[in-house]
C-alpha positions in Angstrom: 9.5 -6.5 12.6 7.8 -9.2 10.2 4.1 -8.1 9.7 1.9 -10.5 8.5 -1.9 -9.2 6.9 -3.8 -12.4 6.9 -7.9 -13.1 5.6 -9.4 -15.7 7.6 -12.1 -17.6 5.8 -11.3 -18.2 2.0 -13.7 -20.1 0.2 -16.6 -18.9 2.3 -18.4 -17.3 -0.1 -17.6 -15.9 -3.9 -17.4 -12.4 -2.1 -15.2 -12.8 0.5 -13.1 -14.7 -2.4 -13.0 -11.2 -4.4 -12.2 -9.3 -1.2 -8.8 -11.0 0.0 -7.7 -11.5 -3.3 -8.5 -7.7 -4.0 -6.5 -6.8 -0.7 -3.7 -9.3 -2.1 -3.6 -8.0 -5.6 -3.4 -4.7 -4.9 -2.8 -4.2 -0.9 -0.6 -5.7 2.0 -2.4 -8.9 1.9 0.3 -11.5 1.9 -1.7 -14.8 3.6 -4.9 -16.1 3.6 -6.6 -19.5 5.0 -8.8 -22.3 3.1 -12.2 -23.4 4.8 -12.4 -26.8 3.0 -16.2 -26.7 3.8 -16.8 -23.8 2.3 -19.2 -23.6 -0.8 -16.9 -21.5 -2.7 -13.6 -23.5 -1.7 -13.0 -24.2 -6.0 -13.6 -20.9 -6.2 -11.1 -20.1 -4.1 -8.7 -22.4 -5.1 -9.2 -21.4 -8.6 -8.6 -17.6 -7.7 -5.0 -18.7 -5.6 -3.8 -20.4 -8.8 -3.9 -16.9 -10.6 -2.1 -15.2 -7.6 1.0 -17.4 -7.0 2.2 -15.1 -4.2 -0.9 -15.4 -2.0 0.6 -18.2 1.1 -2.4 -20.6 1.8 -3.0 -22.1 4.8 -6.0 -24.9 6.5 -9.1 -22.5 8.4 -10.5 -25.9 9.8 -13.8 -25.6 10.8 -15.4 -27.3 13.5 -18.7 -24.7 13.9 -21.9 -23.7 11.4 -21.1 -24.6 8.0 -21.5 -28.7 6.5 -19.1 -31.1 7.5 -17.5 -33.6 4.8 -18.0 -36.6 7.1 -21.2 -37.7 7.6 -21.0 -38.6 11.3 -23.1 -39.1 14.6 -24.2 -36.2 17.2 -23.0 -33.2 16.5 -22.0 -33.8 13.1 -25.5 -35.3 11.7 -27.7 -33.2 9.2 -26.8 -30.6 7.4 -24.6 -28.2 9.4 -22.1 -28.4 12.3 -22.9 -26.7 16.0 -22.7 -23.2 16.8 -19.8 -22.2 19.1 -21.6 -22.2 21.8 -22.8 -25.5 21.5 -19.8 -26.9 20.5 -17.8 -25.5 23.8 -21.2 -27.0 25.9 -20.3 -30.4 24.4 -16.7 -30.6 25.0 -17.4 -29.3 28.6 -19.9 -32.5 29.2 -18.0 -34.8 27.2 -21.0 -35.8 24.5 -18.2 -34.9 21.6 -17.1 -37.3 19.7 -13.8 -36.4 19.0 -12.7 -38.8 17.2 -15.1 -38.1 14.2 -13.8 -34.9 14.7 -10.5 -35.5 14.1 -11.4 -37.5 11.1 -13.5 -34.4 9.9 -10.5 -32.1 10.3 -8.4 -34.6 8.6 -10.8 -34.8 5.7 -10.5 -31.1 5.4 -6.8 -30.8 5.2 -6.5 -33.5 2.5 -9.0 -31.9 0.5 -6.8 -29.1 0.4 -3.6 -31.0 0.1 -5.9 -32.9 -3.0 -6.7 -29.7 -4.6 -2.8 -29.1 -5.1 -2.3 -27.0 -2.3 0.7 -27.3 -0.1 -0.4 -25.2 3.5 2.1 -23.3 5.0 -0.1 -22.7 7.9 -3.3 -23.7 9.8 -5.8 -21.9 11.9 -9.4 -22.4 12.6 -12.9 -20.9 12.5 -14.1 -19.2 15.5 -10.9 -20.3 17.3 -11.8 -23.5 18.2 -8.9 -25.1 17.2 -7.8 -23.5 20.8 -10.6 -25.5 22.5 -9.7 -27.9 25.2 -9.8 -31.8 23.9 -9.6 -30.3 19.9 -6.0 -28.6 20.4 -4.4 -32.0 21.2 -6.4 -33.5 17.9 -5.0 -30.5 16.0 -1.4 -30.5 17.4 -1.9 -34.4 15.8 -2.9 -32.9 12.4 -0.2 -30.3 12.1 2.4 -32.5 12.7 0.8 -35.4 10.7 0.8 -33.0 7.6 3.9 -31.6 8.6 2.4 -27.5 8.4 5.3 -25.4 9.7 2.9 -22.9 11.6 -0.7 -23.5 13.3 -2.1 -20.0 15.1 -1.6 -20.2 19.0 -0.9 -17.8 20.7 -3.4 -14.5 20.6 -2.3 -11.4 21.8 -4.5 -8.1 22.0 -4.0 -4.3 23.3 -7.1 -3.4 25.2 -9.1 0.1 23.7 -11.7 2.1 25.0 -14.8 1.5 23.0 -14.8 -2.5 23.3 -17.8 -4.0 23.8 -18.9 -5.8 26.9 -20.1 -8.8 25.1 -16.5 -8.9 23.2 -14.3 -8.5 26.1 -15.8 -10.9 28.0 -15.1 -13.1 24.5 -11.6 -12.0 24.9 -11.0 -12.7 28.4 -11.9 -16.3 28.1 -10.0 -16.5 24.6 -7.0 -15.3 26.6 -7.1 -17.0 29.6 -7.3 -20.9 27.9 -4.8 -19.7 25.5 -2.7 -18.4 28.2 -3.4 -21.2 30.8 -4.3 -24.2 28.6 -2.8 -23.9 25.0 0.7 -22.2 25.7 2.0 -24.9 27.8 0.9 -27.5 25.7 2.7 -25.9 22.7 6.1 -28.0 21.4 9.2 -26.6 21.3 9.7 -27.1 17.7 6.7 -25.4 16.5 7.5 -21.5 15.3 4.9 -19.5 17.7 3.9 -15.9 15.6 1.4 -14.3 18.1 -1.9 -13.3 16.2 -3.6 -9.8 16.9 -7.0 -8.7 15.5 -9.6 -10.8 17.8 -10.9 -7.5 19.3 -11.4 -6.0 16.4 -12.4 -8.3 13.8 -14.8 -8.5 11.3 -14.1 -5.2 10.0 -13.3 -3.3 12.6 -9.4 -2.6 12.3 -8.3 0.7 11.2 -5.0 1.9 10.2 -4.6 3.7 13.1 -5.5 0.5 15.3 -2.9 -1.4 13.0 -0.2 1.0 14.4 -0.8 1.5 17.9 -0.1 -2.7 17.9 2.7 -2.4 15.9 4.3 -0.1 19.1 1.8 -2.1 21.6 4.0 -5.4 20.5 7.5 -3.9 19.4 9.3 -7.0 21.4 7.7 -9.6 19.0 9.9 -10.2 15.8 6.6 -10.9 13.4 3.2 -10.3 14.2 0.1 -12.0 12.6 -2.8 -9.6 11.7 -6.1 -11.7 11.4 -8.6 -9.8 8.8 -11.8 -11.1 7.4 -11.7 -9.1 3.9 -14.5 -9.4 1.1 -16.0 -7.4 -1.1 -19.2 -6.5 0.7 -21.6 -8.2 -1.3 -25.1 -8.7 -0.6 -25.4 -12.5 -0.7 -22.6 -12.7 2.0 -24.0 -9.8 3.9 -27.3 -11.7 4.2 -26.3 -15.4 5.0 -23.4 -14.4 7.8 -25.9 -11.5 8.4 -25.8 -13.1 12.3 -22.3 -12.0 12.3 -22.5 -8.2 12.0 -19.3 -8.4 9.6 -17.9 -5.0 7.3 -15.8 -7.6 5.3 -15.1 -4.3 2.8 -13.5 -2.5 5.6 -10.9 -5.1 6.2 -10.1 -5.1 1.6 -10.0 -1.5 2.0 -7.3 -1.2 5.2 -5.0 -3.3 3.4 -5.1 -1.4 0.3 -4.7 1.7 2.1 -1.8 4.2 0.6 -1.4 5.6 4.6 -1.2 2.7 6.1 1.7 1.0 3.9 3.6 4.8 4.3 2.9 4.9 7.7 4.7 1.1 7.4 7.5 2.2 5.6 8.4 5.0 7.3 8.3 2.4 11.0 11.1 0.5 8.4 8.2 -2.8 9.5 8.6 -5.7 6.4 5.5 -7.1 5.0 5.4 -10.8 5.2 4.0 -13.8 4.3 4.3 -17.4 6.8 6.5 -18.6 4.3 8.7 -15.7 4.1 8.9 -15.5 8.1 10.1 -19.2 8.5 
């Protein structure tokens, strides 16, 4: 099996910059994904050039940080909807999708701009998945011809969940069960992504593991992580989200966890190297 250790959110901050190129540098980091609209996306750029061997992919972001576009509704002022609100306007049809789909695109070629070839593409708080956007981003991936685009999500249920976050899950899994995974071509490569249950820092080695036997049939698995360094500044703007992005640097740099790899005989991968 093809394992693939993969931070979500670069360019969000200076800190979560330091923290997935820490768990690159010197862990089992292989991938990572580039939030155009984040305020440290040069940052982050500029950090990629001096780590050849990190695979960069598109996060696009449809939810709370500032579009590119100036556009009408949703997308006026100085920040995009919340989740919430986003999935309220798609439900009663007062998104305007196609500024959305010029946002997206905007995003993508600032990435392509910044010299940047993405092997991948994902999005922030999954909403890439949404009904009416995964059509738009189906569009994009195949416009910008990006060999892999995060579909399918696929999670081994543990005693200790949360309420609030199963109840998250189970309407993750059921659209992308009864909505996205028909609509998905044939000819794009699906690599199931784990980690939804326990994100934001909340992975452990031994939760890293029990997937790996959870999900022996799959021939690569994606392993969504939000590393960073742990910094104050980050800690206190995303304070809303409850994050340990430390927690996810630290697992991939753990010594027992790439034994524990070895020994299992599992390769660590990047998108590019599992095409």
């Amino acid at each position: 099996m093809h394992l693939i250790f993969h931070g979500d959110d670069f360019g969000l901050t200076q800190g979560v910059n330091q923290g997935i190129v820490q768990a690159h540098s010197k862990g089992l980091l292989r991938a990572a994904s580039l939030i155009a609209s984040g305020e440290a996306f040069d940052h982050a750029v500029q950090s990629a050039s001096d780590h050849k061997g990190l695979d960069l992919g598109v996060h696009l972001t449809l939810t709370d940080e500032k579009p590119l576009l100036p556009g009408p509704g949703y997308f006026s002022g100085e920040c995009m909807p919340s989740r919430h609100d986003l999935t309220m306007a798609l439900a009663t049809q007062r998104f305007d999708l196609g500024h959305a789909k010029r946002e997206l695109c905007a995003q993508v070629e600032k990435i392509l701009d910044a010299g940047v070839k993405p092997s991948h593409m994902d999005s922030h708080q999954f909403v890439h998945l949404l009904p009416g956007v995964f059509p738009l981003c189906l569009d994009i991936q195949k416009k910008y011809k990006i060999t892999f685009m995060r579909t399918l999500v696929k999670e081994q249920m543990r005693k200790g969940t949360g309420l609030k976050r199963r109840l998250q899950w189970t309407m993750l899994n059921s659209w992308s069960m009864l909505y996205v995974k028909p609509r998905i071509p044939k000819n794009l490569p699906v690599i199931p992504c784990t980690g939804f249950l326990n994100a934001g820092g909340r992975m452990t080695v031994e939760a890293v593991l029990s997937s790996l036997k959870h999900f022996s049939s799959f021939k690569t698995l994606e392993i969504m992580l939000h590393p960073g360094i742990g910094d104050a500044y980050t800690a206190e703007k995303y304070a809303h989200w409850g994050y340990s992005w430390k927690n996810d640097a630290d697992l991939c740099t753990d010594p027992a966890l790439k034994q524990s790899l070895d020994q299992m005989g599992v390769s660590v991968a990047s998108f590019r190297e599992a095409a």
